[in-house]
C-alpha positions as protocol buffer text, in pm:
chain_id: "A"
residue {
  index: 1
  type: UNK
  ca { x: -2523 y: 566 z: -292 }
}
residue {
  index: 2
  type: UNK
  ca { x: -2220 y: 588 z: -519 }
}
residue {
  index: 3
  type: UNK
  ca { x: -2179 y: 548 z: -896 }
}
residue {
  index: 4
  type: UNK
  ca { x: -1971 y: 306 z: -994 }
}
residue {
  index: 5
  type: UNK
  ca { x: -1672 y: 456 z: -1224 }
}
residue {
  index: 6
  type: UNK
  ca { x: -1593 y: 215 z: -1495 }
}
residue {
  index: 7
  type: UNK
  ca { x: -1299 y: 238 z: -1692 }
}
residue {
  index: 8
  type: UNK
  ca { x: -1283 y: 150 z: -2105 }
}
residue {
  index: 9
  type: UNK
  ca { x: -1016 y: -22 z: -2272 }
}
residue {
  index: 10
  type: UNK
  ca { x: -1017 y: -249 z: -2592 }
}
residue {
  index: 11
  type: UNK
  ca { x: -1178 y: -524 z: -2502 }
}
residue {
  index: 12
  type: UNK
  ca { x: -1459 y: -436 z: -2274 }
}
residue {
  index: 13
  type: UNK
  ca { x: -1498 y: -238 z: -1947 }
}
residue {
  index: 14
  type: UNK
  ca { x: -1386 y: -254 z: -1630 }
}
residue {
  index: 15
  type: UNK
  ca { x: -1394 y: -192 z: -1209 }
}
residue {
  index: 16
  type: UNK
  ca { x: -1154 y: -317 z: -1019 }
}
residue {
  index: 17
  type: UNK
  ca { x: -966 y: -219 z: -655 }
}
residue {
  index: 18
  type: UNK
  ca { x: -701 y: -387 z: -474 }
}
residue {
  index: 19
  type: UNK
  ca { x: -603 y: -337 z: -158 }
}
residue {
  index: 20
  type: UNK
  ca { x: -233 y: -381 z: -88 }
}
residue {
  index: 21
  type: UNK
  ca { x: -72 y: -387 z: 287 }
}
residue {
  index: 22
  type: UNK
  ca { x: 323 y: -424 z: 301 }
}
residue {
  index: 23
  type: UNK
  ca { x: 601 y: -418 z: 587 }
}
residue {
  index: 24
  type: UNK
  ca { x: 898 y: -311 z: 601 }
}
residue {
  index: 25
  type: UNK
  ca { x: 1152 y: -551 z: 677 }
}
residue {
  index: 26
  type: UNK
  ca { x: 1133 y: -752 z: 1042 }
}
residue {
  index: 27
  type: UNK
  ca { x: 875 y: -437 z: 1082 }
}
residue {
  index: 28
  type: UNK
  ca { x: 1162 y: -135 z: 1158 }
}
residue {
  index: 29
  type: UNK
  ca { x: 965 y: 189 z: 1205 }
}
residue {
  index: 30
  type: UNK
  ca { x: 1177 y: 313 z: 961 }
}
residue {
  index: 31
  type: UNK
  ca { x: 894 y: 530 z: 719 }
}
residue {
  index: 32
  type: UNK
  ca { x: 877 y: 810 z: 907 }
}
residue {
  index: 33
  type: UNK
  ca { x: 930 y: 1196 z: 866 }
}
residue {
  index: 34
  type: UNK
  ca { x: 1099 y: 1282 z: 497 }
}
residue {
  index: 35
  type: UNK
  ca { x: 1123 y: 873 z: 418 }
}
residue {
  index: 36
  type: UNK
  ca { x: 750 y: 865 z: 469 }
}
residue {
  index: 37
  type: UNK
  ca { x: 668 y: 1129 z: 223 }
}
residue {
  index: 38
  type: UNK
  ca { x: 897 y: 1050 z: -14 }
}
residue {
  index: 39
  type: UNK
  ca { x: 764 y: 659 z: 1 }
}
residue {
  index: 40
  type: UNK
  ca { x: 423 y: 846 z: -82 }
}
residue {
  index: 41
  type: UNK
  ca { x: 538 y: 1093 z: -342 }
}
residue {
  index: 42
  type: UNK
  ca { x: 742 y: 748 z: -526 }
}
residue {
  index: 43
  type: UNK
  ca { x: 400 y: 487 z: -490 }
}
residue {
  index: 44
  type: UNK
  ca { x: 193 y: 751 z: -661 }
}
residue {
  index: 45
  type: UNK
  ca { x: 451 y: 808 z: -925 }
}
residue {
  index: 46
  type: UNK
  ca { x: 461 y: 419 z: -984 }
}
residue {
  index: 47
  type: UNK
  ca { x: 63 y: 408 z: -1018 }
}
residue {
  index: 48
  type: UNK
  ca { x: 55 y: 766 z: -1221 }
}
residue {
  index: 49
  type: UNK
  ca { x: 311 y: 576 z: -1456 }
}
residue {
  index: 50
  type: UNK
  ca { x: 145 y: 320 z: -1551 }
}
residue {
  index: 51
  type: UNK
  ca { x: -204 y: 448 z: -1546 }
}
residue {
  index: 52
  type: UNK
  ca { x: -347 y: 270 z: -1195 }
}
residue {
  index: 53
  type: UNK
  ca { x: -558 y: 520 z: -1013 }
}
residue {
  index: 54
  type: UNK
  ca { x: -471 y: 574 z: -642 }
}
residue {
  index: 55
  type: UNK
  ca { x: -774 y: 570 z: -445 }
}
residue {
  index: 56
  type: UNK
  ca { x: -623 y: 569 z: -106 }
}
residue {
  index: 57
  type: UNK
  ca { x: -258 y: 523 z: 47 }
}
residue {
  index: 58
  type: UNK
  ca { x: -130 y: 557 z: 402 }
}
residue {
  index: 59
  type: UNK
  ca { x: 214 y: 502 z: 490 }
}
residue {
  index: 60
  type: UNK
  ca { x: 263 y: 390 z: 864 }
}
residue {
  index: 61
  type: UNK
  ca { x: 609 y: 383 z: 1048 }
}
residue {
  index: 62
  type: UNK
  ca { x: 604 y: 7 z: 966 }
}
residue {
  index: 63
  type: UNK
  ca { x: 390 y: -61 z: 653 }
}
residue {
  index: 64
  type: UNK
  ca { x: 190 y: 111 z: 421 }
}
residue {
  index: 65
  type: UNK
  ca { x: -164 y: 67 z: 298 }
}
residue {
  index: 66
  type: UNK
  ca { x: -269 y: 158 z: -54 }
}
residue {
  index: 67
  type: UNK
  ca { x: -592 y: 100 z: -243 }
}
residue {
  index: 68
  type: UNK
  ca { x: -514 y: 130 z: -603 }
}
residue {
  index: 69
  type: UNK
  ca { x: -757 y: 81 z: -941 }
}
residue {
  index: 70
  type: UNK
  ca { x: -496 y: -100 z: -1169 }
}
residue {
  index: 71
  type: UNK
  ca { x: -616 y: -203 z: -1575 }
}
residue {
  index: 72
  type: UNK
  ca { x: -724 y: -570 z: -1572 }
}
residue {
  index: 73
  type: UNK
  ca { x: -390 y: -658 z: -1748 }
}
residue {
  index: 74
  type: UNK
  ca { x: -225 y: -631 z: -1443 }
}
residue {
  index: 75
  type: UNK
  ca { x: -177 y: -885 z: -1205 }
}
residue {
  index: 76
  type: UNK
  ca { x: -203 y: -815 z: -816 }
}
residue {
  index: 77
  type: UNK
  ca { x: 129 y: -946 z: -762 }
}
residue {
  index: 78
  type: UNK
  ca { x: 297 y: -716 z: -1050 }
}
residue {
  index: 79
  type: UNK
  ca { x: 94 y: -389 z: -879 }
}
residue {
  index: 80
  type: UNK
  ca { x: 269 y: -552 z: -551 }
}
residue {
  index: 81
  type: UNK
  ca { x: 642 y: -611 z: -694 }
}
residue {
  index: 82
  type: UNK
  ca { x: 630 y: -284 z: -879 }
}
residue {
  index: 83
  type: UNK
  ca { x: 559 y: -60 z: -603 }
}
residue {
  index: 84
  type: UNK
  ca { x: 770 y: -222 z: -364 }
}
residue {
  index: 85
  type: UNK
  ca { x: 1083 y: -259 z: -581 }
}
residue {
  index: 86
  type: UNK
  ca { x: 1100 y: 69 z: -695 }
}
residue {
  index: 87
  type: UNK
  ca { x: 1018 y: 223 z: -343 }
}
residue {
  index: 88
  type: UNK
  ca { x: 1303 y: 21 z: -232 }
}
residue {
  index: 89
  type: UNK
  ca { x: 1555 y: 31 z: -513 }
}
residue {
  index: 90
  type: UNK
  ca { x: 1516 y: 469 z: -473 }
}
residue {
  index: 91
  type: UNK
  ca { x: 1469 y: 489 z: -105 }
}
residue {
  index: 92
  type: UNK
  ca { x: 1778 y: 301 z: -10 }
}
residue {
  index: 93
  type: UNK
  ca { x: 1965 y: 541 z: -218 }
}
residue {
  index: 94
  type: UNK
  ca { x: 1822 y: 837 z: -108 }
}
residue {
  index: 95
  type: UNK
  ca { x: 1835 y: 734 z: 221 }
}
residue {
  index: 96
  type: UNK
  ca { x: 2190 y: 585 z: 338 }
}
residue {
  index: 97
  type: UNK
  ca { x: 2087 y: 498 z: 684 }
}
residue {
  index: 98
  type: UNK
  ca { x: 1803 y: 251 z: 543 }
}
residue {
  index: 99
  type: UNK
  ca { x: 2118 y: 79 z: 376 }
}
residue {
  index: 100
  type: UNK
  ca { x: 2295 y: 66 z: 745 }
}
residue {
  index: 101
  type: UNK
  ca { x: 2021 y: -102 z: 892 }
}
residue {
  index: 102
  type: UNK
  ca { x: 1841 y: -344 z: 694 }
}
residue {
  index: 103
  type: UNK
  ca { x: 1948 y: -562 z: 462 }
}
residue {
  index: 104
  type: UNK
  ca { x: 1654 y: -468 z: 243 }
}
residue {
  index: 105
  type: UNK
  ca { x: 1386 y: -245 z: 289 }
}
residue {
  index: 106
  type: UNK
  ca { x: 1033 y: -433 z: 240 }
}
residue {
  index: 107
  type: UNK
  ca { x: 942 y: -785 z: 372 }
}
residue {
  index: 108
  type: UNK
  ca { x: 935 y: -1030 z: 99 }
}
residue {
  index: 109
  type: UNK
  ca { x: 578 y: -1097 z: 162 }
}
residue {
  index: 110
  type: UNK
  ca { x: 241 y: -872 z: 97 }
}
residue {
  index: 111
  type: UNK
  ca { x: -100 y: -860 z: 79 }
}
residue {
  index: 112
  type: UNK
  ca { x: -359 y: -791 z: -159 }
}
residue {
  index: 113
  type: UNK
  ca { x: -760 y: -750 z: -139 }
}
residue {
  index: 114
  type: UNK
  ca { x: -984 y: -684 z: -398 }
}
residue {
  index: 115
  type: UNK
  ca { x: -1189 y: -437 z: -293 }
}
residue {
  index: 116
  type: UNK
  ca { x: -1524 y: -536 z: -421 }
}
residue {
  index: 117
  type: UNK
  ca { x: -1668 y: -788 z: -99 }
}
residue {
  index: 118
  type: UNK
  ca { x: -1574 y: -451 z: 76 }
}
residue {
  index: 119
  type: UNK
  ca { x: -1688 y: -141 z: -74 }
}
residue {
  index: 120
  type: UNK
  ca { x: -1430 y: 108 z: -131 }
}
residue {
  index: 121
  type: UNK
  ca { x: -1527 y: 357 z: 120 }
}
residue {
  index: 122
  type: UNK
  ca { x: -1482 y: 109 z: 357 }
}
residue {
  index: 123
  type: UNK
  ca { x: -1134 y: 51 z: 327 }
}
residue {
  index: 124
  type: UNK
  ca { x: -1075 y: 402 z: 275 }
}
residue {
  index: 125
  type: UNK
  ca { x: -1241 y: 494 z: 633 }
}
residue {
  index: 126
  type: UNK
  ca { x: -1032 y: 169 z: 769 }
}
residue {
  index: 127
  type: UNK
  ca { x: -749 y: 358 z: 641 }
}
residue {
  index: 128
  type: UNK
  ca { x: -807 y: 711 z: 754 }
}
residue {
  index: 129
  type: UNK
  ca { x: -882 y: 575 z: 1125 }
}
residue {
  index: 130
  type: UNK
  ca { x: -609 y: 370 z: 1152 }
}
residue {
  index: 131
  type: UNK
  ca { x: -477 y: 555 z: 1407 }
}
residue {
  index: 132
  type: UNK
  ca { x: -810 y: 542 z: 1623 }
}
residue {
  index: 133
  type: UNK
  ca { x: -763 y: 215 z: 1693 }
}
residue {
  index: 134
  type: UNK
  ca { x: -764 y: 86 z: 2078 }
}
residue {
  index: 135
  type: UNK
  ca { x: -405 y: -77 z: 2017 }
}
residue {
  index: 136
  type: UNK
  ca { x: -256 y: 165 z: 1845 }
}
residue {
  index: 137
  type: UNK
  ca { x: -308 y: 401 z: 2106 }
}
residue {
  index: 138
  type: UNK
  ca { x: -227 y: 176 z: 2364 }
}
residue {
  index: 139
  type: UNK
  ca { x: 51 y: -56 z: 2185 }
}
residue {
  index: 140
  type: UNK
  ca { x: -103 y: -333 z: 2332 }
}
residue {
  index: 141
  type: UNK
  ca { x: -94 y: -542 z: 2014 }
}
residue {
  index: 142
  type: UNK
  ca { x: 46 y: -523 z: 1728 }
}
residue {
  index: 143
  type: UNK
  ca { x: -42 y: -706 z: 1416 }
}
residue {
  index: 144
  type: UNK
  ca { x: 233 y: -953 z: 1311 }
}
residue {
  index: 145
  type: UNK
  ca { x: 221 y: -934 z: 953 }
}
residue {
  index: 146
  type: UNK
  ca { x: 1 y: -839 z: 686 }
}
residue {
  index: 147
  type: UNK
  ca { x: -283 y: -1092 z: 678 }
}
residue {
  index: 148
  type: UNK
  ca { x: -338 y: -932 z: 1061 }
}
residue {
  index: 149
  type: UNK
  ca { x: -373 y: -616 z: 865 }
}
residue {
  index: 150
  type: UNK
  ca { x: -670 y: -753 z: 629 }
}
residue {
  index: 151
  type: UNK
  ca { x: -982 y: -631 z: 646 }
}
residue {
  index: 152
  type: UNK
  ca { x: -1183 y: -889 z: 804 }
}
């Protein structure tokens, strides 16, 4: 069994986890190689910013998963916007051919989880396996957006 870690701030205490799942835009497989690890490096630096711990992340070709602890003054859809924007807004500089190709990088749409019905081991094994699963191998199916991506 696991201790919970609580965090302090002026008003009280707290424990939260979201999980967030976003695609780029009409799903290119465009994250890959030196764009995927400087997506990482960038949605760490956003959380290590402003103080949200990253408790998991996993950027696929196509979207990218992260389980974050944010402070409970921040709304799931700011931890969302801020991430993606700033991924976008540096990537597409960086990265001239992501300009060439999409007209933005991200989807407009996301999703976000608290991760508290699910423990957070949970969605961290969901995902480290990701790649274990029967489709993926396969290419069978494919999830169409990011409520297919939810943990169920």
């Amino acid at each position: 069994m696991t201790t919970r870690r609580v965090r302090k701030f002026a008003g009280g205490v707290y424990d939260l986890g979201l999980h967030v799942v976003w695609c780029s835009k009409y799903r290119r497989p465009v994250l890959t190689g030196d764009v995927a690890a400087r997506c990482d490096e960038l949605v760490r630096g956003v959380c290590g910013e402003r103080g949200w711990d990253v408790v998991a992340l996993e950027v696929m070709s196509d979207f990218v998963h992260l389980v974050v602890r944010p402070d409970p003054k921040s709304a799931p859809s700011l931890v969302a916007s801020q991430v993606k924007s700033r991924t976008s807004r540096v990537l597409r500089h960086e990265f001239s051919h992501l300009r060439s190709k999409l007209p933005t990088l991200w989807s407009s749409s996301y999703f976000v989880g608290s991760v508290g019905v699910v423990s957070g081991e949970t969605v961290q094994r969901y995902i480290q396996t990701q790649y274990e699963r029967p489709w993926r191998r396969t290419s069978e199916r494919l999830p169409s957006g990011p409520a297919d991506l939810a943990i169920g």
